[in-house]
C-alpha positions as CSV (number, residue, x, y, z in Angstrom):
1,X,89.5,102.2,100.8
2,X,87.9,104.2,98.0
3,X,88.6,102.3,94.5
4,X,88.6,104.4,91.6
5,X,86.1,103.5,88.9
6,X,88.9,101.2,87.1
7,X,88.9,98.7,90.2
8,X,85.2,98.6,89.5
9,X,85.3,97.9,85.9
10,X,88.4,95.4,86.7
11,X,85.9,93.9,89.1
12,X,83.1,94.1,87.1
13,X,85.0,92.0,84.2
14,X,86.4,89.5,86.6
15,X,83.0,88.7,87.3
16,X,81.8,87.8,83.5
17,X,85.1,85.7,83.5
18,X,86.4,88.8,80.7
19,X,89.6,89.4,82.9
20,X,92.9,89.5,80.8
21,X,96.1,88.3,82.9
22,X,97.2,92.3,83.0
23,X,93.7,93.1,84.7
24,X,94.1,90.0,86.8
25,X,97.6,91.4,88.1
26,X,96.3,94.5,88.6
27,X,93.2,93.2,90.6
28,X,95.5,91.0,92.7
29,X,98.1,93.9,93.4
30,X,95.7,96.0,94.3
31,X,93.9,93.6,97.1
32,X,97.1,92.5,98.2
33,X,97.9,96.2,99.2
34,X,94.5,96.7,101.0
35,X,92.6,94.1,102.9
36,X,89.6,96.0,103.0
37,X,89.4,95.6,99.3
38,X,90.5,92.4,99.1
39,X,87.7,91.4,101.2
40,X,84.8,93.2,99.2
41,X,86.7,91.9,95.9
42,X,85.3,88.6,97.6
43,X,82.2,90.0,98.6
44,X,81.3,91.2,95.5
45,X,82.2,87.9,93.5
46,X,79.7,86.2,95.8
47,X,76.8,88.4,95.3
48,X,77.6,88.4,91.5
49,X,77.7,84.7,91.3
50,X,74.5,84.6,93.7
51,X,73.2,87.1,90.9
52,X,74.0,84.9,87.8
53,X,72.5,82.0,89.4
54,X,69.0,83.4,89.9
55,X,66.3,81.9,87.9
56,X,63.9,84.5,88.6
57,X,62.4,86.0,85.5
58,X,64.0,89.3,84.8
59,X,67.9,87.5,86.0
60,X,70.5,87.6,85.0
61,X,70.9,91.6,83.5
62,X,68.7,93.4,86.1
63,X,70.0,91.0,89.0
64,X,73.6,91.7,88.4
65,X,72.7,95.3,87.8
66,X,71.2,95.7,91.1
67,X,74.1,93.8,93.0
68,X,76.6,96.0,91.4
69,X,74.4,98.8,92.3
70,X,74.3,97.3,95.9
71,X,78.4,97.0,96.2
72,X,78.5,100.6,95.4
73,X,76.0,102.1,98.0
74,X,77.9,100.0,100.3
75,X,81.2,101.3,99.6
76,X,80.1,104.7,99.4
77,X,78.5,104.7,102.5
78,X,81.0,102.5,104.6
79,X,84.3,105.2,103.5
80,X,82.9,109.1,103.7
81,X,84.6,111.2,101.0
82,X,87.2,113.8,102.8
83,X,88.4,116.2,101.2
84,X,92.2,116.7,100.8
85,X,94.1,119.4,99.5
86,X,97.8,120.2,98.7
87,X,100.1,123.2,100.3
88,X,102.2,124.6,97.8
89,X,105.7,125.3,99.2
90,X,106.6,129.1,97.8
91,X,109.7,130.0,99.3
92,X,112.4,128.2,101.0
93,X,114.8,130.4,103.0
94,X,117.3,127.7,102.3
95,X,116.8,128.6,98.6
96,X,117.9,131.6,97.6
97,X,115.3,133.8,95.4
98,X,116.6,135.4,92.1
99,X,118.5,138.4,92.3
100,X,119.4,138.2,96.2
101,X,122.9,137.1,97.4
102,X,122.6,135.6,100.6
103,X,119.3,134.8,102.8
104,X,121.3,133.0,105.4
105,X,120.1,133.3,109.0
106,X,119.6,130.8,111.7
107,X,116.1,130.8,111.8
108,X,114.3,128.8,108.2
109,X,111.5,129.9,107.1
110,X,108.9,128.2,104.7
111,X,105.5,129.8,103.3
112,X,103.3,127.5,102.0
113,X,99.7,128.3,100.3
114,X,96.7,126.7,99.4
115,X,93.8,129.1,97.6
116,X,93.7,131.9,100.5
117,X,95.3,130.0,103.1
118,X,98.8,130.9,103.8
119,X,101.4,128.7,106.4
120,X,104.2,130.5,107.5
121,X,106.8,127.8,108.9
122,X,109.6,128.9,111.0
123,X,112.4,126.3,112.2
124,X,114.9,126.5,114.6
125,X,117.9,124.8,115.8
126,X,116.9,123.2,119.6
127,X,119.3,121.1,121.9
128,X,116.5,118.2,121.2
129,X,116.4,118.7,117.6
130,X,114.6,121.2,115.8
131,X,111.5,123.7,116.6
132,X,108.9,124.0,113.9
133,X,106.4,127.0,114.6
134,X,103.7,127.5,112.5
135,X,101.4,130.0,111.7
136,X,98.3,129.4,109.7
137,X,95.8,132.6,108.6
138,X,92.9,131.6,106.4
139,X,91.1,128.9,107.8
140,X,90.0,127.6,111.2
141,X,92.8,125.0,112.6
142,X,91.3,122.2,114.5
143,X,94.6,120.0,114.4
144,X,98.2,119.8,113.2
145,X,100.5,117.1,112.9
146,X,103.5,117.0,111.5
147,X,104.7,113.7,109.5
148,X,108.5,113.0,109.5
149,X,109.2,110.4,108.0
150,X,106.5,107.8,109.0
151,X,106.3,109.3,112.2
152,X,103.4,111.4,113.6
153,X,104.2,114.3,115.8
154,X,100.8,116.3,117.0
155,X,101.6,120.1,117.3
156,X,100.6,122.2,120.4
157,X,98.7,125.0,119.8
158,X,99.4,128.6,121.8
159,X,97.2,131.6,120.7
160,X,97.8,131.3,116.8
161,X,100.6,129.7,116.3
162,X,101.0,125.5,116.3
163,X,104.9,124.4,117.3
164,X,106.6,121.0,118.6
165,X,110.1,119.1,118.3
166,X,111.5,117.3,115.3
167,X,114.0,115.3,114.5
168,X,115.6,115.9,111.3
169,X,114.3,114.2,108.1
170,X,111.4,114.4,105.0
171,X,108.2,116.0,107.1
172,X,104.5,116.9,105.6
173,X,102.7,119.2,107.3
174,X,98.9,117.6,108.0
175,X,96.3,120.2,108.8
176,X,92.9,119.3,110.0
177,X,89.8,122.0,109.0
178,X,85.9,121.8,109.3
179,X,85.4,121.0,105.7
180,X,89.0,119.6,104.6
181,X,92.3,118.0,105.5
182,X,94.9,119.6,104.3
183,X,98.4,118.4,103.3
184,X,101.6,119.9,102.6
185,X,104.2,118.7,99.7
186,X,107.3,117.4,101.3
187,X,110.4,119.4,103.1
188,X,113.5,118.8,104.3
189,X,113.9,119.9,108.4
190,X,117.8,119.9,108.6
């Protein structure tokens, strides 16, 4: 749960009753897709309304200021920032490139890249489905899962190359670092 700065301002209006019915949807959409927000949405309105109620000399600017400013250390510090990036898929055995006439084996291959990290992705027809074998070069691995449709399959790891058994379908590749998480764009395995 990490609102971008338009839930705050939509939450920021809603509490000087300035919400139009489009914000209002909006608002409600987007707590109604995440409890966790929902529930600060709520926790926020109370310390706002606590905040417009105060009597105390410099209310109700600087009071409101500084509960605003509390909701935000809160939220920052409850939901650590990671850092995701995006695989770029760059060649598709199953696609041939320009000016070849056939690429056809039995094995697939993928290559996917990310700044100077490179993926090569082999898969293979398997009596249980199909192999995926990876090999990543450019960063240090700490996990890999592979996400086929909805499902999580965690890849074993032998020497330098990551490989497990998949059922046909959409897959992501999911790729845990140090500093980042790191995310493919989708493929078919068939």
């Amino acid at each position: 749960m990490t609102p971008n700065p338009e839930v705050f301002e939509l939450l920021a209006l809603e509490a000087q009753g300035l919400l139009d019915r489009g914000g209002e949807s909006q608002l409600e959409a987007i707590c109604h897709q995440d409890p966790a927000m929902a529930r600060m949405r709520e926790r926020f309105l109370a310390i706002m309304q606590a905040a417009a109620t105060d009597d105390t000399t410099d209310a109700p600017g600087q009071s409101l200021h500084l509960a605003y400013q509390i909701m935000r250390k809160e939220l920052d510090q409850s939901n650590p920032q990671v850092k995701v990036s995006v695989l770029r898929l760059v060649y598709d055995s199953l696609k041939p490139a320009v000016g070849l006439r056939s690429t056809a084996s039995a094995r697939r291959q993928l290559m996917l890249e990310l700044d100077e990290i490179s993926v090569d992705a082999f898969i293979d027809h398997a009596p249980t489905g199909f192999v995926v074998t990876l090999m990543i070069e450019g960063t240090e691995v700490l996990s890999v899962t592979l996400l086929i449709d909805g499902e999580r399959l965690k890849m074993n790891q032998s020497r330098d190359e990551w490989t497990g058994t998949a059922k046909p379908g959409t897959a992501r590749l999911e790729i845990e670092t140090v500093e980042r998480t790191i995310v493919s764009e989708p493929f078919e395995i068939a």
